[in-house]
Jmol script that loads the backbone (N, CA, C; Angstrom):
load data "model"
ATOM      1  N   UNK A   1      27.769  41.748  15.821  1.00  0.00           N
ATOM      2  CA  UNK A   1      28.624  40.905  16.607  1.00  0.00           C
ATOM      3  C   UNK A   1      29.516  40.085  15.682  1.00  0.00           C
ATOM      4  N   UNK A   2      30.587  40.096  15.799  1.00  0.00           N
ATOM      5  CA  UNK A   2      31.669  39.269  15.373  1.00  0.00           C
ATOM      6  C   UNK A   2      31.698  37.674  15.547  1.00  0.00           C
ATOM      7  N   UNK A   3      32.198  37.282  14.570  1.00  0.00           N
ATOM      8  CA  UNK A   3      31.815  35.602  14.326  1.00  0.00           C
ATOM      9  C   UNK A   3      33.068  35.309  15.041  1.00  0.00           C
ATOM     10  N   UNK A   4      32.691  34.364  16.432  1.00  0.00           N
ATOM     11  CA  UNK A   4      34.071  34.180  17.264  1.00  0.00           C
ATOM     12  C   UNK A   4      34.190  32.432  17.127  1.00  0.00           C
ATOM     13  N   UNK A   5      34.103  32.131  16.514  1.00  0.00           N
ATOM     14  CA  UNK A   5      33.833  30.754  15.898  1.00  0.00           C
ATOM     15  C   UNK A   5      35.552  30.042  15.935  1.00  0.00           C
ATOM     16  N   UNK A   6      35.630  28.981  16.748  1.00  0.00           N
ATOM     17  CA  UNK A   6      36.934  28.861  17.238  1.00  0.00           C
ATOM     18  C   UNK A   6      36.889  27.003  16.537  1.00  0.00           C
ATOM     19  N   UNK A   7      37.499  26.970  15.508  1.00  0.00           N
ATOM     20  CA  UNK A   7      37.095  25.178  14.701  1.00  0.00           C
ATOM     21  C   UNK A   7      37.841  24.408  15.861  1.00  0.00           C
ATOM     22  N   UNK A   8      39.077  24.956  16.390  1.00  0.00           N
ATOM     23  CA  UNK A   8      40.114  23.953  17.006  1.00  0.00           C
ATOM     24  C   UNK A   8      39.016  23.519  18.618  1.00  0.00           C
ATOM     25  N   UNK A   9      38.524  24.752  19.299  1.00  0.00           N
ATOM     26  CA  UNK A   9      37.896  24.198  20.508  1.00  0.00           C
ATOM     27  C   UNK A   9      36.735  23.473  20.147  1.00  0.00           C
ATOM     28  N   UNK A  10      35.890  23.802  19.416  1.00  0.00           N
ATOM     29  CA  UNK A  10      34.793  23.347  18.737  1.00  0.00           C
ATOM     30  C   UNK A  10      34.630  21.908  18.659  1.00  0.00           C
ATOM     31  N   UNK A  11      35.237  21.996  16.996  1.00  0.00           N
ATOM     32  CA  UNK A  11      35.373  20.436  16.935  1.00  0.00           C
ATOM     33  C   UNK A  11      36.303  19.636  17.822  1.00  0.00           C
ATOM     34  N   UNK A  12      37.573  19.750  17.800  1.00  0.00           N
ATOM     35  CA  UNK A  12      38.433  19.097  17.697  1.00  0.00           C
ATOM     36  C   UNK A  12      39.077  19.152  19.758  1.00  0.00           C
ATOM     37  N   UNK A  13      38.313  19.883  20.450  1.00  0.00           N
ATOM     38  CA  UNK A  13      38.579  20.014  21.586  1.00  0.00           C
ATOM     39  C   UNK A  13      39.559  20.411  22.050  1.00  0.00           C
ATOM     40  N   UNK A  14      40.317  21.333  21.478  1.00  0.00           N
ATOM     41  CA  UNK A  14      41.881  21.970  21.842  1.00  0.00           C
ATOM     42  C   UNK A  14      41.824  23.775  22.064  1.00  0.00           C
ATOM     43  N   UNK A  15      41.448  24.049  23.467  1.00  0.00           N
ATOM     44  CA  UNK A  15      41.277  25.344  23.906  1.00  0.00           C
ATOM     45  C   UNK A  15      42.547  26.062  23.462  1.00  0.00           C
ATOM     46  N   UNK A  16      42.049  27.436  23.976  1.00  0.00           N
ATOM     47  CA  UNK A  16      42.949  28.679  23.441  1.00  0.00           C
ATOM     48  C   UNK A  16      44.120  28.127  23.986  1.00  0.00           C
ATOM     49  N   UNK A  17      44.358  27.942  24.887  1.00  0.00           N
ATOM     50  CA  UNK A  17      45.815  28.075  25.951  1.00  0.00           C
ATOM     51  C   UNK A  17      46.644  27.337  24.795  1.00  0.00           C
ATOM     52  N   UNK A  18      46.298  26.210  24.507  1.00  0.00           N
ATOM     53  CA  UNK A  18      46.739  25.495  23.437  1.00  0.00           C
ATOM     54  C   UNK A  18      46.920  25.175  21.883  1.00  0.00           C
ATOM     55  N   UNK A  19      46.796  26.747  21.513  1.00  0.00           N
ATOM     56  CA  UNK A  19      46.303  26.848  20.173  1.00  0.00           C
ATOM     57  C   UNK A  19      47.683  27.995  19.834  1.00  0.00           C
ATOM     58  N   UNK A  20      48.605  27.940  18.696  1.00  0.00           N
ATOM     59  CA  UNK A  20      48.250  26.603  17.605  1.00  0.00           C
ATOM     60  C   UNK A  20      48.582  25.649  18.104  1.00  0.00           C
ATOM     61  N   UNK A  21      48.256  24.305  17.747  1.00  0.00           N
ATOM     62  CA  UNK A  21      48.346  22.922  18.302  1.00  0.00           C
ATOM     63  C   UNK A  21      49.478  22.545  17.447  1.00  0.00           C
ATOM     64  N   UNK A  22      50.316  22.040  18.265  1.00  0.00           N
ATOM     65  CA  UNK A  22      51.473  21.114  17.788  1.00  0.00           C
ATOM     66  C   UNK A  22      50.587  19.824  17.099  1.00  0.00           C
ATOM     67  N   UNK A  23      51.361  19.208  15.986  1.00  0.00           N
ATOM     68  CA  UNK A  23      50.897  18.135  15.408  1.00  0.00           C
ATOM     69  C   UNK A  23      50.630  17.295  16.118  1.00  0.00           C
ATOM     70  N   UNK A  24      50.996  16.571  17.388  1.00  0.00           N
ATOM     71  CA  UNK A  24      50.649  15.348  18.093  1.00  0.00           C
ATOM     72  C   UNK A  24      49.174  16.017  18.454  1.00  0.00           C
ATOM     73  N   UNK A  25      49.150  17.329  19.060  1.00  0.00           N
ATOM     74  CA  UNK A  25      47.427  17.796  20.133  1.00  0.00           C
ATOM     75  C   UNK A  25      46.753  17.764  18.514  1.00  0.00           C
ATOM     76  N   UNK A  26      47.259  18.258  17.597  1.00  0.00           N
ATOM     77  CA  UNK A  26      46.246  18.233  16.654  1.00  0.00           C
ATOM     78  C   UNK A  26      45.665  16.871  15.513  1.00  0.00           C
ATOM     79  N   UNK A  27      46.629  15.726  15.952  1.00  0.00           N
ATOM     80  CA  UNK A  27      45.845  14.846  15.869  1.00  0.00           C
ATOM     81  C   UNK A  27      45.172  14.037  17.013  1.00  0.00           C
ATOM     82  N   UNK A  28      45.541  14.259  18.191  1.00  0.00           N
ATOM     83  CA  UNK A  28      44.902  13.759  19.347  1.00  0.00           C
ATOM     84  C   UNK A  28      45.523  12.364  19.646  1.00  0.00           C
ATOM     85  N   UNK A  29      46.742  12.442  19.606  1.00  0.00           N
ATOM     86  CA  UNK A  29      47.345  11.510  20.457  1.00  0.00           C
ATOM     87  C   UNK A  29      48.721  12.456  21.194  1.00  0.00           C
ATOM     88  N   UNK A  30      49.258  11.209  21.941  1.00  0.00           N
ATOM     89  CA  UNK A  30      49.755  11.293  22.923  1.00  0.00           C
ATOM     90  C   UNK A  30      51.227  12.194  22.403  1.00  0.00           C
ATOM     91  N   UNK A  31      52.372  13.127  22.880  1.00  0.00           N
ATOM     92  CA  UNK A  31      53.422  13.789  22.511  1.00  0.00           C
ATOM     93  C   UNK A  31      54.423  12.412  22.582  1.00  0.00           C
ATOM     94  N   UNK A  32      55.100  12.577  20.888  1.00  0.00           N
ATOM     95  CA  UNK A  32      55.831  11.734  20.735  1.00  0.00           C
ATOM     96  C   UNK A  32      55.662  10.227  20.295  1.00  0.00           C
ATOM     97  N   UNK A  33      54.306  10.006  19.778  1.00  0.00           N
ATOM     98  CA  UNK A  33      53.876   8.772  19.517  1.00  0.00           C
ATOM     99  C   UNK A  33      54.622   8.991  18.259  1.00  0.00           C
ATOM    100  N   UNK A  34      55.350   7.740  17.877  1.00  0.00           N
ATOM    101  CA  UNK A  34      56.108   7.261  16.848  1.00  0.00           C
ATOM    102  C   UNK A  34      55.459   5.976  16.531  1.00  0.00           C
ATOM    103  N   UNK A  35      54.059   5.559  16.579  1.00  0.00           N
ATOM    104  CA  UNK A  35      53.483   4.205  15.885  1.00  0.00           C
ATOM    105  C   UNK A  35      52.706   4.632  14.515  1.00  0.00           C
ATOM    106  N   UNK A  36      53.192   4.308  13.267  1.00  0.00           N
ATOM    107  CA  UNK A  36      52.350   4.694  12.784  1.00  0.00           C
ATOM    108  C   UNK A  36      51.301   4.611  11.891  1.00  0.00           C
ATOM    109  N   UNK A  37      50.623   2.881  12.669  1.00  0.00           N
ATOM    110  CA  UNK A  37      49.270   2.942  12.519  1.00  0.00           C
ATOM    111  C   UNK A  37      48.777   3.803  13.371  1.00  0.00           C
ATOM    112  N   UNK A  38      48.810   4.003  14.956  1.00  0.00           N
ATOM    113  CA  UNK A  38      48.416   4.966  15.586  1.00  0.00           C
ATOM    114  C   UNK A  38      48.028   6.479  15.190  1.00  0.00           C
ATOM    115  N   UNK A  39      48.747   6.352  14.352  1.00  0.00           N
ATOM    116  CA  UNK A  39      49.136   8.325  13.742  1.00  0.00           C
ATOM    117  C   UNK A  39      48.240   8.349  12.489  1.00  0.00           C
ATOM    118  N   UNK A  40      47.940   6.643  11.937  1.00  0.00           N
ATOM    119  CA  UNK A  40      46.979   6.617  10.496  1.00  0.00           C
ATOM    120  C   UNK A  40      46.192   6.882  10.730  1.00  0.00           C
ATOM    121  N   UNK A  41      45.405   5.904  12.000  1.00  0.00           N
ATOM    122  CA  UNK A  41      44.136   6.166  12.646  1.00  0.00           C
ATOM    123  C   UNK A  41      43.766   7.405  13.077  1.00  0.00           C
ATOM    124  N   UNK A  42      44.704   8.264  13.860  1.00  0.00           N
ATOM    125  CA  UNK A  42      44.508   9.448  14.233  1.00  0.00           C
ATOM    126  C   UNK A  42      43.738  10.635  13.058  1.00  0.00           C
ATOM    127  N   UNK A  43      44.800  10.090  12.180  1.00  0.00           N
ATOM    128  CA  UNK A  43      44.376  11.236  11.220  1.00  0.00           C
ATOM    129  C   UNK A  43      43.201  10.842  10.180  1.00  0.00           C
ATOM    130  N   UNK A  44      43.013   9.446  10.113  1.00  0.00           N
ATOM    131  CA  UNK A  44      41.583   8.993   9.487  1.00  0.00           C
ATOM    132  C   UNK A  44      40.357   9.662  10.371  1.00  0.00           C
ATOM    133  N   UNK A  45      40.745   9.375  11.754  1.00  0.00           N
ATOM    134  CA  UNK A  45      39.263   9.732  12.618  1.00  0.00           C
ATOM    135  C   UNK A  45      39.781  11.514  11.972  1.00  0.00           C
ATOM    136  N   UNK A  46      40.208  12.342  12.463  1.00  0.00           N
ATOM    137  CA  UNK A  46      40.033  13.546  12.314  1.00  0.00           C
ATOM    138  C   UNK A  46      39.625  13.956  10.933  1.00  0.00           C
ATOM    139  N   UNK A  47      40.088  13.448  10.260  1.00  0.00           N
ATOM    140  CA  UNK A  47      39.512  14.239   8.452  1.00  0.00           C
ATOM    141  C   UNK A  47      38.012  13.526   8.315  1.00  0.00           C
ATOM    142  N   UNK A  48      37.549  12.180   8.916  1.00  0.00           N
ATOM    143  CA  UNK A  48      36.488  11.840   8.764  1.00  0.00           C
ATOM    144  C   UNK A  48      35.326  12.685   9.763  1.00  0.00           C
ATOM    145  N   UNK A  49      35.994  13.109  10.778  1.00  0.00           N
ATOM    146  CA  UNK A  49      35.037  14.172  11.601  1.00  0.00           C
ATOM    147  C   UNK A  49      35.368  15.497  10.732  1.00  0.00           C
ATOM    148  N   UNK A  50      36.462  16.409  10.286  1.00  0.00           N
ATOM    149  CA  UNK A  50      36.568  17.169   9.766  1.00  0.00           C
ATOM    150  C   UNK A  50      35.082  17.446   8.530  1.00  0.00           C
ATOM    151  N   UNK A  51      35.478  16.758   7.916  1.00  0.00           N
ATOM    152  CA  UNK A  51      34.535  16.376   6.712  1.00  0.00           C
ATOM    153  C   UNK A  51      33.106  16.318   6.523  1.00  0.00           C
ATOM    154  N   UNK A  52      32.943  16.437   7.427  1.00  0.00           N
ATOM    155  CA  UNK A  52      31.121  16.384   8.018  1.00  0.00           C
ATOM    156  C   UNK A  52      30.741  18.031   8.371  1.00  0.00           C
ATOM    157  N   UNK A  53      32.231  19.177   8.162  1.00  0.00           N
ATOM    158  CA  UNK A  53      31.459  19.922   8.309  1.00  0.00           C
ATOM    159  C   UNK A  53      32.044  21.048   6.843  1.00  0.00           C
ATOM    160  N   UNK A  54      32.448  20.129   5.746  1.00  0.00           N
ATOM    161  CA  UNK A  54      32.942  20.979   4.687  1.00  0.00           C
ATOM    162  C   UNK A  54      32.062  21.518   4.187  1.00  0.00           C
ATOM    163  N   UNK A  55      30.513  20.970   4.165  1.00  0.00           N
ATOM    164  CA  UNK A  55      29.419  21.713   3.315  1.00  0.00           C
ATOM    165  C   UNK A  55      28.594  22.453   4.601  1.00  0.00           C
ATOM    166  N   UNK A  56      29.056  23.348   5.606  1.00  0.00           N
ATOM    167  CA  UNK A  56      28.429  23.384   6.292  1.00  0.00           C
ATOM    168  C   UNK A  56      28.774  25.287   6.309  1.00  0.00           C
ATOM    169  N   UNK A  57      28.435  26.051   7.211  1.00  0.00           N
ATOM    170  CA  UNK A  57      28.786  27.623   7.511  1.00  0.00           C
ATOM    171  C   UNK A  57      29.890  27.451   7.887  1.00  0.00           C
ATOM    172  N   UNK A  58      30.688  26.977   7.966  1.00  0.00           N
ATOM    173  CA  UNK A  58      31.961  26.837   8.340  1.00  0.00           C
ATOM    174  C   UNK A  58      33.462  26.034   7.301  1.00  0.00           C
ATOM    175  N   UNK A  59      32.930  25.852   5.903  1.00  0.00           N
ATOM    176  CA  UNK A  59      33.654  25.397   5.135  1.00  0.00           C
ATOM    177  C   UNK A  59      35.068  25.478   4.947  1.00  0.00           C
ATOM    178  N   UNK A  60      35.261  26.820   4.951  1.00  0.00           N
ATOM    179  CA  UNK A  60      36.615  26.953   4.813  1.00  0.00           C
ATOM    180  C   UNK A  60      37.375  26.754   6.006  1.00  0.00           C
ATOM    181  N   UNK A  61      36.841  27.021   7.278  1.00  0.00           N
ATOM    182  CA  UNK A  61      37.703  26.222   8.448  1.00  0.00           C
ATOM    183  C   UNK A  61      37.640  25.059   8.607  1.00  0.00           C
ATOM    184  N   UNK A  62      36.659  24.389   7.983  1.00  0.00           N
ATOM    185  CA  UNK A  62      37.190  22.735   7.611  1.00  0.00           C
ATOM    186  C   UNK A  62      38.109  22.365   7.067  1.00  0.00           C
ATOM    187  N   UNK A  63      38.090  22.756   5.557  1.00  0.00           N
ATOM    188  CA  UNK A  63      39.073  23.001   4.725  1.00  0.00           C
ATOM    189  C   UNK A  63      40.522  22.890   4.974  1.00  0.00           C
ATOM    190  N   UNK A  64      40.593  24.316   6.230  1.00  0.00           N
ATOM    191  CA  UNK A  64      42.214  24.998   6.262  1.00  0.00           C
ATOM    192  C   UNK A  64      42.021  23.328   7.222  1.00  0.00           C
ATOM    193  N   UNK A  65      41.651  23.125   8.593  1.00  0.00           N
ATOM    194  CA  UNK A  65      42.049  22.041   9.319  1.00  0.00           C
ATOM    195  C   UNK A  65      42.396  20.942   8.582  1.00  0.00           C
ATOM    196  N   UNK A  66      41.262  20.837   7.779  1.00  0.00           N
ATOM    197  CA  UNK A  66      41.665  19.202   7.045  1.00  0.00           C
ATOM    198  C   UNK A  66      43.273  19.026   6.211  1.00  0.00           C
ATOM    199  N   UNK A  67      43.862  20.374   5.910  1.00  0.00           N
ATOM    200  CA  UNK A  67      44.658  20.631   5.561  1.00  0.00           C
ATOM    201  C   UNK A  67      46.129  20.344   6.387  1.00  0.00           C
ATOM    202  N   UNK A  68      45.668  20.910   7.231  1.00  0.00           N
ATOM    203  CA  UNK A  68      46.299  21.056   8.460  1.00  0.00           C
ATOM    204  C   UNK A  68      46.892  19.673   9.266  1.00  0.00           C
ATOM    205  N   UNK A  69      45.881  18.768   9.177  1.00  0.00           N
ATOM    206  CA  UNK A  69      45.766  17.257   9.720  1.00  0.00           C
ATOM    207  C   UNK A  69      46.354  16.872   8.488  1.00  0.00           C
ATOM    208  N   UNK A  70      45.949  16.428   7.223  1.00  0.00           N
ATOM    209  CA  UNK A  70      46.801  16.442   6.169  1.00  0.00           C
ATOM    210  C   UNK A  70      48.687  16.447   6.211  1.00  0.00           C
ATOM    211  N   UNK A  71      49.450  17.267   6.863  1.00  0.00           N
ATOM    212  CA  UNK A  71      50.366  17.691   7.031  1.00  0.00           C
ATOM    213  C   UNK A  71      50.556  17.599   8.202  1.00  0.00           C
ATOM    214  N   UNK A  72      50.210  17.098   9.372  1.00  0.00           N
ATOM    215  CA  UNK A  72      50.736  16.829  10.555  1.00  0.00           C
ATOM    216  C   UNK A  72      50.904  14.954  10.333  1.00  0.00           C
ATOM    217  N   UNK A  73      50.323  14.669   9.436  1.00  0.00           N
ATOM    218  CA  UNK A  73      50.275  13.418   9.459  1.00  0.00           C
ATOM    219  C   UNK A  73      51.441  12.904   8.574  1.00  0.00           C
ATOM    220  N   UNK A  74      52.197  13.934   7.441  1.00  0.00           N
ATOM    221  CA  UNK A  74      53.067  13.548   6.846  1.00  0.00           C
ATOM    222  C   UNK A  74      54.054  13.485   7.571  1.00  0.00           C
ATOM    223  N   UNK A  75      54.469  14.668   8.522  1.00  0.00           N
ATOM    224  CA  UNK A  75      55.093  15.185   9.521  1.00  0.00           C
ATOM    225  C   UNK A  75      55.718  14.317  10.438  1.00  0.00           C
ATOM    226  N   UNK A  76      54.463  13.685  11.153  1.00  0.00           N
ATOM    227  CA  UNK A  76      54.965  12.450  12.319  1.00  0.00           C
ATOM    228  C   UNK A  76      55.117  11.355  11.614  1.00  0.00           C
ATOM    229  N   UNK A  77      54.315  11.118  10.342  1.00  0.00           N
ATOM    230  CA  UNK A  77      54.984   9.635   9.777  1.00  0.00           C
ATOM    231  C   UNK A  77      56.251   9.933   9.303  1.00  0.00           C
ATOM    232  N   UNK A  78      56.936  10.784   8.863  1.00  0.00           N
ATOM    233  CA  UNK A  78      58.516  10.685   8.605  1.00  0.00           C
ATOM    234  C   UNK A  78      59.051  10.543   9.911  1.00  0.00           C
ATOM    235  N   UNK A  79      58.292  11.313  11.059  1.00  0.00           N
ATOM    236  CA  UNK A  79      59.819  11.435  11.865  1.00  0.00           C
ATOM    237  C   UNK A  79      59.180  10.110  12.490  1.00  0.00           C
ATOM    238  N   UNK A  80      58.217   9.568  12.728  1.00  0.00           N
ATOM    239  CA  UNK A  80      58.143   7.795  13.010  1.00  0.00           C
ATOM    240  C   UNK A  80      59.119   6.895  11.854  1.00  0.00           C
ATOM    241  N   UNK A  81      59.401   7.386  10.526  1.00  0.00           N
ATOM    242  CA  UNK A  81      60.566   6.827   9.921  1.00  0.00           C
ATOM    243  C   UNK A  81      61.804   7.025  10.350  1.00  0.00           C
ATOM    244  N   UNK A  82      62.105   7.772  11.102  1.00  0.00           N
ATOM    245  CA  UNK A  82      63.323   8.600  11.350  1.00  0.00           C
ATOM    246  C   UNK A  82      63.561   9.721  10.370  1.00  0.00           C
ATOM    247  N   UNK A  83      62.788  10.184   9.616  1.00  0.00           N
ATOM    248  CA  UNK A  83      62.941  11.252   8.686  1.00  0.00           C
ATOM    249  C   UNK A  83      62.227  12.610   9.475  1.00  0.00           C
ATOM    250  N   UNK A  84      63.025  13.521   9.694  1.00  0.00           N
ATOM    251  CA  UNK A  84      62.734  15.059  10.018  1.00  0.00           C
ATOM    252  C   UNK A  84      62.367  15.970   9.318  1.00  0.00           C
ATOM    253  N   UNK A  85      61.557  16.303   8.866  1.00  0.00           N
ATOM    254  CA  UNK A  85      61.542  17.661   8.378  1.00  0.00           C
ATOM    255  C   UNK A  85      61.485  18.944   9.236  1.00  0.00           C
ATOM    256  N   UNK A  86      61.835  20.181   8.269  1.00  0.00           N
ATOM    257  CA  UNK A  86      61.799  21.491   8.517  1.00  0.00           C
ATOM    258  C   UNK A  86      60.983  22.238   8.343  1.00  0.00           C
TER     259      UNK A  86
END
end "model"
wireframe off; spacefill off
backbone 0.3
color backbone group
């Protein structure tokens, strides 16, 4: 049997329909939040839940996520600066 091991529904509560997750679902706030302590916090809680499962059977999908959150967080804090990226 095939390892159907899904990190995004799992941990982070974001079903298929919704996968890949835009940066706001994948830090778990609201579309379009431009606060960004809001967006700090967001991404503190997620790498601190992330992180609990780096030494675990599932490392490297910690890893890629924590990565992932990593870069959604640079993402919305520019464009909460008014800075866009591509």
């Amino acid at each position: 049997m095939a390892d159907s091991f899904d990190p995004y529904f799992v941990w982070l509560a974001i079903p298929s329909a919704e996968q890949p997750p835009n940066h706001y679902r994948l830090l778990g706030v609201p579309l379009l939040t431009d606060n960004p302590e809001t967006i700090e916090h967001a991404t503190d809680q997620r790498m601190m839940l992330l992180r609990t499962f780096q030494a675990g059977k599932h490392a490297a999908e910690a890893g890629s996520l924590l990565s992932e959150v990593a870069a959604a967080r640079i993402c919305l804090s520019n464009v909460g600066n008014g800075v866009v990226q591509n």
